[in-house]
N, C-alpha and C positions, 0 to 999 in steps of 0.2 A: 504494500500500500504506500501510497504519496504521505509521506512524515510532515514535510515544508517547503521551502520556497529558496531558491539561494537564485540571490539577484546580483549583478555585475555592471561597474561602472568602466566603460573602457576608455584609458586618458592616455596620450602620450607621458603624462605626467604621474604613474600609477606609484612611485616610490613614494612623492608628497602628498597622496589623497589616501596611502596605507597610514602614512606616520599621522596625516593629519585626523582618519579615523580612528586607529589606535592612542593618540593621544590629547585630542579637544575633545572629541566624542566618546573617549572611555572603554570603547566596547573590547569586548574577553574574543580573544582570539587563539589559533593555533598555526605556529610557524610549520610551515612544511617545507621552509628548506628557501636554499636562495632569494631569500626575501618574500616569498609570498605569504602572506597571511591572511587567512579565512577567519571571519571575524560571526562571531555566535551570535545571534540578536535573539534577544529571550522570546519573541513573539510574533507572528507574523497574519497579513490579513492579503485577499486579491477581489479587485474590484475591476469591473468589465463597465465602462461609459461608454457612450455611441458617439460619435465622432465620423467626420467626414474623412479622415485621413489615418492609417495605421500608426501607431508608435506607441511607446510602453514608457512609463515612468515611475523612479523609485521616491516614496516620501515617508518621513520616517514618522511617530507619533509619541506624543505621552500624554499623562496624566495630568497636568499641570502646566501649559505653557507661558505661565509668568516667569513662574521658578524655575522651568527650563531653560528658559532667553537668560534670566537673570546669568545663570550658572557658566551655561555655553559664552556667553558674553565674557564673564570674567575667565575663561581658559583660552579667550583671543579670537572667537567665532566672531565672524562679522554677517550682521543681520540687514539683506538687503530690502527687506519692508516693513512696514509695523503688521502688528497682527490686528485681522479684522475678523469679523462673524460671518461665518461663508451661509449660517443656516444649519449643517449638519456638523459645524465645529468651526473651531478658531484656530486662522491661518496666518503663517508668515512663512517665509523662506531666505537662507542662511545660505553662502560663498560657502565650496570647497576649493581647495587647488586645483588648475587647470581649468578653469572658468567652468566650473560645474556647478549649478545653483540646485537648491535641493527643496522640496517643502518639510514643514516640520510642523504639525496639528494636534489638537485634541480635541478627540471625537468628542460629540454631543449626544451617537447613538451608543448602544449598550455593547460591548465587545464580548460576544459569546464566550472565546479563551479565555477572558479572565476571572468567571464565573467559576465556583466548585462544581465540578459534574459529574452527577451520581451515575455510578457504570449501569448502563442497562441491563438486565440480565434475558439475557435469549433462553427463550423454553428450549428444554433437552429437548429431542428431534426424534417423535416417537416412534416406535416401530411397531410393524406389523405384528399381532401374537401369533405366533408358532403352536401352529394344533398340535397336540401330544397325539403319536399316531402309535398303536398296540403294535408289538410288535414281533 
């Protein structure tokens, strides 16, 4: 079964948008060797909008984005908009290196993952009885 989602930024500039997400953005990563690092993000969501023209984009979220802007601000993030009420959450977006701009939101709708969720239990899968034959 599909686990998650791993998404990729492709930069000429891939050494300063590793160090720069490993170290403004915090995130737990795993070195696998010659510089790459694969960076763990605790949570993940995919949303499909209609749109006249194909292309995919990565935005990242939290819980709080006062306290987020605050934070990311003081580790040298530069914010290139204020945040406004889009309606289904509150948006701004943030400079990576290599002129990569990014969104960074909190939802307004409920984020199923972060709920506790009670394991379903599926019924045993009954079987036919076996007629006892004389024998």
């Amino acid at each position: 079964m599909i686990k998650g989602i791993h998404g990729l930024f492709y930069t000429p500039n891939a050494e300063e948008v590793r160090s720069f997400i490993r170290d403004k953005l915090g995130f737990v990563h795993n070195d696998i060797g010659e510089g790459w690092l694969i960076f763990d993000l605790p949570e993940a969501d995919l949303g499909v909008h209609p749109s006249d023209r194909a292309y995919h984009s990565i935005s990242f979220y939290c819980d709080d984005i006062h306290k987020t802007v605050t934070d990311l601000t003081s580790r040298g993030v530069e914010f290139s908009s204020s945040i406004t009420d889009e309606g289904w959450g509150l948006l701004t977006h943030f400079r990576m290196p290599g002129n990569l701009e990014v969104e960074l939101y909190q939802p307004k709708y409920e984020k199923r993952s972060t709920r506790k969720r009670s394991k379903a239990r599926v019924p045993p899968r009954s079987r036919p009885k076996r007629r006892k034959t004389s024998g």
